[in-house]
Wavefront OBJ file of the C-alpha trace (Angstrom):
o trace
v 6.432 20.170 -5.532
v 5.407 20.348 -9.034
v 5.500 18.184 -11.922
v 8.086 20.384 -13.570
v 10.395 20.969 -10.479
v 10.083 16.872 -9.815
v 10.844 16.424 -13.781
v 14.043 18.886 -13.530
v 15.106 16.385 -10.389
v 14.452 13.239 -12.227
v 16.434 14.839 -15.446
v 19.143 16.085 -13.133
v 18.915 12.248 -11.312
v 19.441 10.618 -14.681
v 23.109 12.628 -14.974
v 23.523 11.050 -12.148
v 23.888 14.256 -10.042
v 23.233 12.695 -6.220
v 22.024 16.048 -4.609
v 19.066 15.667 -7.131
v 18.452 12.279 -5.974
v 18.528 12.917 -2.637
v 16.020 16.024 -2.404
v 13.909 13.412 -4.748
v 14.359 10.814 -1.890
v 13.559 13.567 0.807
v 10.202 14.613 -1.059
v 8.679 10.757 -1.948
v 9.934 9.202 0.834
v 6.842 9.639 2.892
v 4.569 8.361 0.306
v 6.683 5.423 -0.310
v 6.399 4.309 2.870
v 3.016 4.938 3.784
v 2.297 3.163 0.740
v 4.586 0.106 2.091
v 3.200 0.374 5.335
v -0.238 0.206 4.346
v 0.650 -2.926 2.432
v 2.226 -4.653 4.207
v 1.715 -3.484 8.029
v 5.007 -3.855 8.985
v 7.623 -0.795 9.680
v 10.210 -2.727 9.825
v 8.976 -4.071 6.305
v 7.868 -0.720 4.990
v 11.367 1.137 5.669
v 13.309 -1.812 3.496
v 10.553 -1.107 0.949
v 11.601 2.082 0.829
v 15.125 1.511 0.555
v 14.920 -0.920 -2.039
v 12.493 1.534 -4.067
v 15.187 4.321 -4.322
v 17.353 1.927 -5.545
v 15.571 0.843 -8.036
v 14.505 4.100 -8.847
v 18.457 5.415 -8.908
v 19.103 1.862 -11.102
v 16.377 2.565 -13.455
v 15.834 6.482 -13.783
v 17.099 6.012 -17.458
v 13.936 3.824 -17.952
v 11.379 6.177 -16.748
v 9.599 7.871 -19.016
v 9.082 11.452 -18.822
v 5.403 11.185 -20.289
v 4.073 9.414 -17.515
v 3.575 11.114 -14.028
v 6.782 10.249 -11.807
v 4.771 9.457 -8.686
v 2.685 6.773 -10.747
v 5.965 5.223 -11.512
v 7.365 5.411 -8.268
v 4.249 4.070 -6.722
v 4.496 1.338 -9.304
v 7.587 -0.068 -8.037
v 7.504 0.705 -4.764
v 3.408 -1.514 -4.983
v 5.368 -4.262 -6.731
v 8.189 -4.596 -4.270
v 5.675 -4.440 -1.302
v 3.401 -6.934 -3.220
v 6.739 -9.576 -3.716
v 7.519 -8.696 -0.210
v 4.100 -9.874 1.087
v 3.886 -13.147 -0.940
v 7.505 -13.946 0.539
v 6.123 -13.302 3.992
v 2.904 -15.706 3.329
v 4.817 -18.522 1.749
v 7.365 -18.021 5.117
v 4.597 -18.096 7.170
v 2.851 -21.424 5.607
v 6.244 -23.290 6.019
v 6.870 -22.276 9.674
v 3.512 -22.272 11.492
v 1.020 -24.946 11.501
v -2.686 -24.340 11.383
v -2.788 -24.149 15.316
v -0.423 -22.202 15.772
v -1.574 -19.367 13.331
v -3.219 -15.977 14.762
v -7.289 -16.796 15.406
v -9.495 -13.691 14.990
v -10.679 -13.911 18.470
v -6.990 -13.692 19.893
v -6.971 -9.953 17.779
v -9.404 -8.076 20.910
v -12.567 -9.106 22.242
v -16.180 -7.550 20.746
v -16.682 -5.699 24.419
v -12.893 -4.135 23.738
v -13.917 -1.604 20.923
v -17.657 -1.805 20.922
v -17.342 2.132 21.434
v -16.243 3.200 18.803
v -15.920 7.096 19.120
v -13.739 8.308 16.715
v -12.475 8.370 13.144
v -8.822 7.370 13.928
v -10.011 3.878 15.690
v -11.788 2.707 13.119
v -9.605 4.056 10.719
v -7.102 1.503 12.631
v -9.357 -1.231 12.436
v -9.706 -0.913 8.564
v -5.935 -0.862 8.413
v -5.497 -3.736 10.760
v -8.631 -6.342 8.326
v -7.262 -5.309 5.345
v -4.314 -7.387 6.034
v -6.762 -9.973 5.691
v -7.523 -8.947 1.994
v -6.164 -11.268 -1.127
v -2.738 -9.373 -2.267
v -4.976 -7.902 -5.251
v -7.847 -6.430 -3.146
v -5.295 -4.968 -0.663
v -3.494 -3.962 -3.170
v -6.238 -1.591 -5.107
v -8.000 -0.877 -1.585
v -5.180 0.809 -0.397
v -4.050 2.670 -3.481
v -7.638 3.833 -3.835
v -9.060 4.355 -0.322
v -6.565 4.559 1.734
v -3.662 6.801 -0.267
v -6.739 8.304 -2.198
v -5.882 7.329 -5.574
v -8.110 8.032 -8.950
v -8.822 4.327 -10.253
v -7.226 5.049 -13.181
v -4.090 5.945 -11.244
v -4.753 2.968 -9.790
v -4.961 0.784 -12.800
v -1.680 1.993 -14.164
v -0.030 1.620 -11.316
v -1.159 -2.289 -10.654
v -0.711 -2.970 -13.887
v -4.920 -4.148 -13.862
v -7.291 -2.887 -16.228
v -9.930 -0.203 -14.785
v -12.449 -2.589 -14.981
v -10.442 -5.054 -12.929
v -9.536 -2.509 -10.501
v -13.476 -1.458 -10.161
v -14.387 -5.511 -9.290
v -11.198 -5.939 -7.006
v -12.687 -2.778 -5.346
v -15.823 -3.939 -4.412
v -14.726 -6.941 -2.971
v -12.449 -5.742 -1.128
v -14.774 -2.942 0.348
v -17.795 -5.495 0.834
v -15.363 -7.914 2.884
v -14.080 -5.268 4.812
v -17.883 -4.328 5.843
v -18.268 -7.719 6.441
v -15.393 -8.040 8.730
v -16.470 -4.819 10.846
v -19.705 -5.620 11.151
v -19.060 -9.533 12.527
v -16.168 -8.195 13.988
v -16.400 -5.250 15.627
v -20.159 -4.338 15.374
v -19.736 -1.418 12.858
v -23.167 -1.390 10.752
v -22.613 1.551 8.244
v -19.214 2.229 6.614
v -18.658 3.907 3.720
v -15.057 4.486 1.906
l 1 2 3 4 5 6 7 8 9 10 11 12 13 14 15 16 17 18 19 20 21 22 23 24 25 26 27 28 29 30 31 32 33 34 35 36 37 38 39 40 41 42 43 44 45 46 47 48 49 50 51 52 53 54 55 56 57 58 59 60 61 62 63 64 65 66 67 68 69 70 71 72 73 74 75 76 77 78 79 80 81 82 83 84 85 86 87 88 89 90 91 92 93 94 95 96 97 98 99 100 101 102 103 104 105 106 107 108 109 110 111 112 113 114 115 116 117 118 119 120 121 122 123 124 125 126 127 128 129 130 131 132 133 134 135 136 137 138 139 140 141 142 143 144 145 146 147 148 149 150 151 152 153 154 155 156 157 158 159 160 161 162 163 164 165 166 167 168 169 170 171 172 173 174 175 176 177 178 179 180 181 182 183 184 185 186 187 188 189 190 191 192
């Protein structure tokens, strides 16, 4: 879809014509939710992301503004929601477990498990599964920029961060997730 056909939907969505809305829900959807899933790796989580996006999006369309991409907008609720959701789910999870009782990284699979790593799509997996170990910010930027395959600028607008910020958040994210694969799971040489 282009930018003009997706700026005649969002138009159309602002009379508050539904069938616009809901071929506007049919063509983001995916995104949305990858985005959400990536976050917050969680289905369950990322589909009430989603909903509460479109929501949002139907509640606010007379706030977007036309000058800006719609996608970056979209994204940018749809990272704050998941971001909100995932501090709830941290603060829930400080109050109900104790420190024993949390998840230790040798309970995730043993070193002999996944020492062969053959393809693409497992460690692809792995990445997804350490970067829920990632501070909200680095997760944040490291999966708008690496994983969804965002510019950093996009990126920066999005989070709200400066480019700069986005850059440093970046490279700590990446060098902890080589860190993590490499103590982890044996992976020497990875490169986003």
């Amino acid at each position: 879809m282009t930018d003009e056909s997706t700026l005649e939907l969002v138009n159309r969505c602002a009379k508050q014509d539904t069938r616009a809305f809901e071929q506007l829900v049919r063509q983001f959807q995916s995104y949305v939710f990858a985005l959400a899933l990536r976050l917050l790796a969680d289905e369950d989580e990322a589909k009430d992301i989603v909903q509460e996006c479109f929501v949002r999006v139907w509640k606010n369309m007379d706030k977007y503004d036309p000058k800006r991409k719609f996608t970056t907008w979209l994204y940018r609720i749809a990272t704050n929601l998941s971001v909100d959701r995932l501090r709830a789910i941290k603060r829930n999870r400080r109050v109900f477990f104790t420190r024993d009782e949390q998840l230790q990284p040798e309970d995730v699979a043993s070193t002999e498990d996944i020492i062969d790593i053959q393809s693409n799509r497992e460690l692809a997996a792995m990445i997804q599964e350490l970067t829920e170990e990632l501070p909200v910010k680095q997760r944040l930027v490291f999966a708008l920029r690496d994983l969804q395959d965002l510019s950093v600028e996009e990126v920066a607008d999005i989070a709200d961060m400066s480019v700069g910020s986005v850059k440093t958040n970046l490279h700590y994210a990446r060098r902890r997730i080589r860190e993590l694969l490499a103590r982890r799971y044996h992976v020497e040489r990875w490169e986003p």
